[in-house]
LUMMI-481537 format. One line per field, with one value per residue (C-alpha): x, y, z; residue number from 1; residue in one letter. Coordinates in Angstrom, 2 decimals. Layout:
<sites>
east: [X|...]
north: [Y|...]
up: [Z|...]
num: [NUM|...]
residuo: [A|...]
</sites>
This chain:
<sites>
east: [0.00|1.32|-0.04|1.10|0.72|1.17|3.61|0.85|0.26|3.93|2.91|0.79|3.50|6.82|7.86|9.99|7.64|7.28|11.07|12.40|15.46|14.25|13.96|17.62|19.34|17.36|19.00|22.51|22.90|23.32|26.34|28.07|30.82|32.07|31.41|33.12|36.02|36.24|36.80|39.22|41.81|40.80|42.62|45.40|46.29|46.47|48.25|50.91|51.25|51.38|54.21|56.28|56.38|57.10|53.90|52.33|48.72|47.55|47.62|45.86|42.73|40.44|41.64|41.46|37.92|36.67|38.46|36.89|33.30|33.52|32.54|29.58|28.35|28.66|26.50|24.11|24.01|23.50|20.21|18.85|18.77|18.02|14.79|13.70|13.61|11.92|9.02|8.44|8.68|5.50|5.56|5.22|4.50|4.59|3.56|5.23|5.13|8.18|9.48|7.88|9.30|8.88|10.17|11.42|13.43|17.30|16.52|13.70|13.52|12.46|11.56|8.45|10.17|11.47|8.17|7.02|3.59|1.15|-0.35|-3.46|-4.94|-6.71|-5.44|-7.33|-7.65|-8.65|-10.42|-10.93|-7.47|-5.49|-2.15|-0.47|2.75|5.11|7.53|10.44|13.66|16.94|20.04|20.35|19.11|16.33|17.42|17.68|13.93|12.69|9.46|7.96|4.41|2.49|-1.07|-3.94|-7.19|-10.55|-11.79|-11.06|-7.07|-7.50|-9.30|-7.97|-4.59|-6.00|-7.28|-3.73|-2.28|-4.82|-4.06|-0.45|-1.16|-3.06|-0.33|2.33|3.91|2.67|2.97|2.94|-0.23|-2.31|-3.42|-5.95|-6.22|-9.51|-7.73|-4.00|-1.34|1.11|4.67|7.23|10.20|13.17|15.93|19.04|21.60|25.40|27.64|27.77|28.28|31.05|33.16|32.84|34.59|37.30|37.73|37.79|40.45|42.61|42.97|43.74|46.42|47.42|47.84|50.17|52.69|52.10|52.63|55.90|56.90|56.53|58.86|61.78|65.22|66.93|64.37|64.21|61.55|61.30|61.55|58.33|56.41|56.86|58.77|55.54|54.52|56.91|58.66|62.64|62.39|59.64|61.79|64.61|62.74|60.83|64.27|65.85|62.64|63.07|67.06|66.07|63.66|65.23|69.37|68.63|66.70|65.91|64.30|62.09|60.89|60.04|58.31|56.23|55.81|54.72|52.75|51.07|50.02|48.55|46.38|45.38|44.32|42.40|40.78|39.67|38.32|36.29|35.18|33.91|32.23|30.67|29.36|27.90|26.09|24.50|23.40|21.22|19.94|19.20|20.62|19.61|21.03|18.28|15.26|12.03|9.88|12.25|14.80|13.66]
north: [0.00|3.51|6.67|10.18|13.51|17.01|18.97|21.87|20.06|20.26|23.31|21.22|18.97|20.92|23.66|24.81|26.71|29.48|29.77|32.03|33.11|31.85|28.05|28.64|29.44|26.36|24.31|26.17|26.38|21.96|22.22|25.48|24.15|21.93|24.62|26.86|24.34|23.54|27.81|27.17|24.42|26.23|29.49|27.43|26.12|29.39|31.04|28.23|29.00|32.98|32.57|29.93|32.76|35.46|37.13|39.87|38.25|42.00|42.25|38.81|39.65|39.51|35.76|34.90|35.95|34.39|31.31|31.05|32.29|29.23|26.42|27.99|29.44|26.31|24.38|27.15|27.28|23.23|23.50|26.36|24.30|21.00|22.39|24.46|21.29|19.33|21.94|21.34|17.52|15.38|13.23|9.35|6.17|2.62|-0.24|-3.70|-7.27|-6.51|-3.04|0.51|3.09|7.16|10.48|12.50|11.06|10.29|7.07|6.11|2.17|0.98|-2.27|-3.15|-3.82|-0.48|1.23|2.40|4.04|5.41|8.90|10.27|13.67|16.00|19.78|21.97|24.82|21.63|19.51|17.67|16.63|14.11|14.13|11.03|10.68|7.80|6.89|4.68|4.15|3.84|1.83|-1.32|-0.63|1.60|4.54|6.93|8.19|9.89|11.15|11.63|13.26|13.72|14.45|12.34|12.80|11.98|9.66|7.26|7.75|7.52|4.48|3.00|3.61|1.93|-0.97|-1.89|-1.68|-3.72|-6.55|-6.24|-6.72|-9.58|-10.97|-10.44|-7.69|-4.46|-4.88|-0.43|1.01|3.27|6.21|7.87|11.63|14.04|17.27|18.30|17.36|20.33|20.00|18.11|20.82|19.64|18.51|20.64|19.77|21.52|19.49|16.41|18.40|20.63|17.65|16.08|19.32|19.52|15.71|16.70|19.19|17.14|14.36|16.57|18.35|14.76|12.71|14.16|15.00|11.50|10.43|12.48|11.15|7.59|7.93|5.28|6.36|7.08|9.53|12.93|13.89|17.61|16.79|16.96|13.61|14.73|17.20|18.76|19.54|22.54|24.97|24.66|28.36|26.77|23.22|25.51|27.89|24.70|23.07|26.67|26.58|22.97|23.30|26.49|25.00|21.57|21.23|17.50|15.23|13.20|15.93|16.68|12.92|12.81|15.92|14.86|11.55|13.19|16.08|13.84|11.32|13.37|14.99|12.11|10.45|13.39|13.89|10.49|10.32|13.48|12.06|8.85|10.74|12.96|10.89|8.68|11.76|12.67|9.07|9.68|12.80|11.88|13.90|17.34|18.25|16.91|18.51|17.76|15.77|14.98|13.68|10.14]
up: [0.00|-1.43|0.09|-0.83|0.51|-1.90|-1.51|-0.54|2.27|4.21|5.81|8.27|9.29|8.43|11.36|8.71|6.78|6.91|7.20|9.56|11.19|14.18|13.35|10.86|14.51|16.11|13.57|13.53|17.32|18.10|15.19|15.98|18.29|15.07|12.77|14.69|14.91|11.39|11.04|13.48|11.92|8.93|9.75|11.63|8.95|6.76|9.14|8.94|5.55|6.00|8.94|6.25|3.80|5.91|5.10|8.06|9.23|9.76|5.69|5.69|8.13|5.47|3.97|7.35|8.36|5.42|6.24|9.45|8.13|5.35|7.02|8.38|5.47|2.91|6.15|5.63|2.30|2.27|4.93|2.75|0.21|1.54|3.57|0.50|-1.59|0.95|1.35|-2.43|-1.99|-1.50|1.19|0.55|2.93|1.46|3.60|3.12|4.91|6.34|6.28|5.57|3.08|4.05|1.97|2.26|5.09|5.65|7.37|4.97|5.07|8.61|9.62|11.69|14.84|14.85|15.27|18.70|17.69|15.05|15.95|14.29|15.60|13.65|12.08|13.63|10.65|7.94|9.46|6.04|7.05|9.62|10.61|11.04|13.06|12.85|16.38|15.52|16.86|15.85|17.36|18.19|22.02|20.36|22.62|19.78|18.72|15.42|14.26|11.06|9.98|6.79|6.22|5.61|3.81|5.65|5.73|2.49|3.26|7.14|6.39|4.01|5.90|9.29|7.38|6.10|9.35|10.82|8.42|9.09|12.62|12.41|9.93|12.71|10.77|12.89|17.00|17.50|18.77|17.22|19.10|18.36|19.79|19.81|19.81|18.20|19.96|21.32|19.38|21.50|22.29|20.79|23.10|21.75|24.35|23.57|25.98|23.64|20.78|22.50|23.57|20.25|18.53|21.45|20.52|16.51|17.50|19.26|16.56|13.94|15.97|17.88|15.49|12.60|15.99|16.88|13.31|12.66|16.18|15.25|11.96|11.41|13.17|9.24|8.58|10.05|12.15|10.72|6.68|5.09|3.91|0.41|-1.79|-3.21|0.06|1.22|-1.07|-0.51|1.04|3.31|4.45|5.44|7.69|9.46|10.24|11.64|13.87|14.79|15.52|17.33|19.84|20.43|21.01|19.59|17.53|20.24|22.27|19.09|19.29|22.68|22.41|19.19|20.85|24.53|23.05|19.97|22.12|24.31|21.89|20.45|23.79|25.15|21.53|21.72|24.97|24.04|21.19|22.37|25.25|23.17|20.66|23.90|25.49|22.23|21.64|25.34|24.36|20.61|17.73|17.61|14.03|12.17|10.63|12.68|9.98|7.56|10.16|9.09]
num: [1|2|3|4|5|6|7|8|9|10|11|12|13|14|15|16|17|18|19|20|21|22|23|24|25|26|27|28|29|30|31|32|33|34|35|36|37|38|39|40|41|42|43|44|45|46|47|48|49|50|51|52|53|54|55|56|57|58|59|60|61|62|63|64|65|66|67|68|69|70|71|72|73|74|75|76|77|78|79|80|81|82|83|84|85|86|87|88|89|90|91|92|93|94|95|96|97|98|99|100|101|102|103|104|105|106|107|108|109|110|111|112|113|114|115|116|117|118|119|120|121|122|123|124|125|126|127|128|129|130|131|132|133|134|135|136|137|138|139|140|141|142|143|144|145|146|147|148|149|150|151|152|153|154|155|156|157|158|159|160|161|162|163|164|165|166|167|168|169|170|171|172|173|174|175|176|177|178|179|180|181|182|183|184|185|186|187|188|189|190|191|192|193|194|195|196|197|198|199|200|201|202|203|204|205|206|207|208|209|210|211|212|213|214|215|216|217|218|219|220|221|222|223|224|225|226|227|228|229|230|231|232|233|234|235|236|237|238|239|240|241|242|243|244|245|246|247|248|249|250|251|252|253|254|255|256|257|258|259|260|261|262|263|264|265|266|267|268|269|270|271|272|273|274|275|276|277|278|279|280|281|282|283|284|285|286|287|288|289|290|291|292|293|294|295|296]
residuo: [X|X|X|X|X|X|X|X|X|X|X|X|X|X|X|X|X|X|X|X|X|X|X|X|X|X|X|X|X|X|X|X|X|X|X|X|X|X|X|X|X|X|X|X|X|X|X|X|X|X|X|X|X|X|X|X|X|X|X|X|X|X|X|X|X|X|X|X|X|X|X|X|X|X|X|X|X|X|X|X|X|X|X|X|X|X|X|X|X|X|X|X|X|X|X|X|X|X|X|X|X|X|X|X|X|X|X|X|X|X|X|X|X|X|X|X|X|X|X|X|X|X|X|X|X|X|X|X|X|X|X|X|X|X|X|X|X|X|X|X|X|X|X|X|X|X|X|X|X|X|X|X|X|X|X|X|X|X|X|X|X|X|X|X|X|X|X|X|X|X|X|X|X|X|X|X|X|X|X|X|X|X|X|X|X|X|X|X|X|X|X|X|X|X|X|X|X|X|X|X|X|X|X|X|X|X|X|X|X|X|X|X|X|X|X|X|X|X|X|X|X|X|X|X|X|X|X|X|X|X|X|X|X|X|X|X|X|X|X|X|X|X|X|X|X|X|X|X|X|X|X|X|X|X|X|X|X|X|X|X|X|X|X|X|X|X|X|X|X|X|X|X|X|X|X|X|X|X|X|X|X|X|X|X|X|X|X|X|X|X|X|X|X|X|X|X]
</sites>
């Protein structure tokens, strides 16, 4: 069983639409720590560049500000255009023995065991109209929860709709309830939680900083710890200024090791530990980077 929804229609389940700059900062604020780390190795790594060359970072402000602006803009300019496409989209649920299909969604295959309820309450300004809400999880301990909506015609969709399920339930393919409300049901307030998402970018920090000194560290004894991994990768003016600085800093190659070796390990450790704990916490709370609706 097939059932689509127009694309007229999304304004009734989509808190997109209208689109304002309101709901844009609800969706920006879970993924600014990262963004704002990605700006950050971003203009590390230009300033490298600048301070190899010799070149004053006063003259360079405005590279720089644009390379720490870039990674939030091209994130912006990717949910512009993902939620504008997705208000245009129809919305389509296909019923099979042993899975369900939904789009627009990212998770859009889910199998029957995944389901935790059906929700059908009516709109309250078309009351031609039902909205029906889908409860699944995700994960293998099913801790992770999604929701996805689309609207329903009354009654020969509603019906029609209800009469499928009840065959799959009889069939053994459909366990979820299906509630039935009287009135509309108040939107659930999104659980946007930072912590998780601000260790994970500390941890994303540390592993790109931990483990090229861990890398370098962990070079064979005949090669030297401060040449570059390739000759493409430094100019010849560039090489000689990074071994000055090296042969500056550390009276002997051994020092330099241990210091790559303390200092990349380190790094890497810590980055991983904030990773991992990161990545945990926002497994509890549930990922707040999706879009409500078409977070499938």
């Amino acid at each position: 069983m097939r059932i689509e929804q127009p694309a007229g229609l999304n304004k009734h389940v989509d808190p997109s639409i209208p689109l304002t700059w309101v709901f844009r900062w609800q969706e920006l604020k879970p993924l600014l720590p990262l963004l704002v780390c990605c700006g950050i190795v971003l203009v590390e790594q230009v300033v490298f560049r600048l301070w190899l060359n010799d070149r004053s970072l006063i003259s360079e402000l405005p590279l720089l500000l644009v390379c720490a602006l870039t990674p939030l803009a091209l994130w912006m300019a990717a949910v512009e255009a993902q939620v504008r496409v997705a208000h245009r989209t129809k919305r389509t649920i296909k019923l099979e023995p042993k899975r369900l299909s939904i789009s627009p969604a990212k998770h859009n295959r889910i199998a029957w065991n995944q389901i935790v309820a059906w929700r059908l309450e009516p709109l309250a300004n078309a009351p031609e109209f039902s909205k029906l809400t889908l409860e699944y999880s995700l994960g293998k301990k099913g801790k992770l929860r999604r929701e996805w909506s689309m609207v329903l015609r009354q009654p020969d969709q509603q019906q029609a709709f209800l009469s499928e399920l009840e065959h799959l339930r009889q069939v053994g393919s459909n366990p979820a309830p299906v509630i039935q409300l009287p009135e509309p049901c108040l939107p659930r307030a999104s659980r946007r939680h930072l912590r998780g998402m601000v260790m994970l970018a500390l941890g994303f920090w540390c592993l790109v900083h931990g483990l090229p000194l861990l890398g370098v560290g962990l070079l064979p004894p005949g090669r030297r710890p401060d040449e570059p991994r390739s000759a493409s990768e430094f100019t010849p003016k560039e090489t000689a200024k990074l071994q000055r600085t090296v042969t500056r800093l550390f009276p002997s190659r051994e020092q330099y090791r241990l210091f790559l070796l303390v200092t990349g390990g380190g790094m890497t450790a810590l980055g991983l530990g904030l990773y991992f704990r990161g990545g945990w916490a926002r497994a509890q709370l549930g990922s707040a980077a999706e879009w409500h609706g078409v977070k499938g």
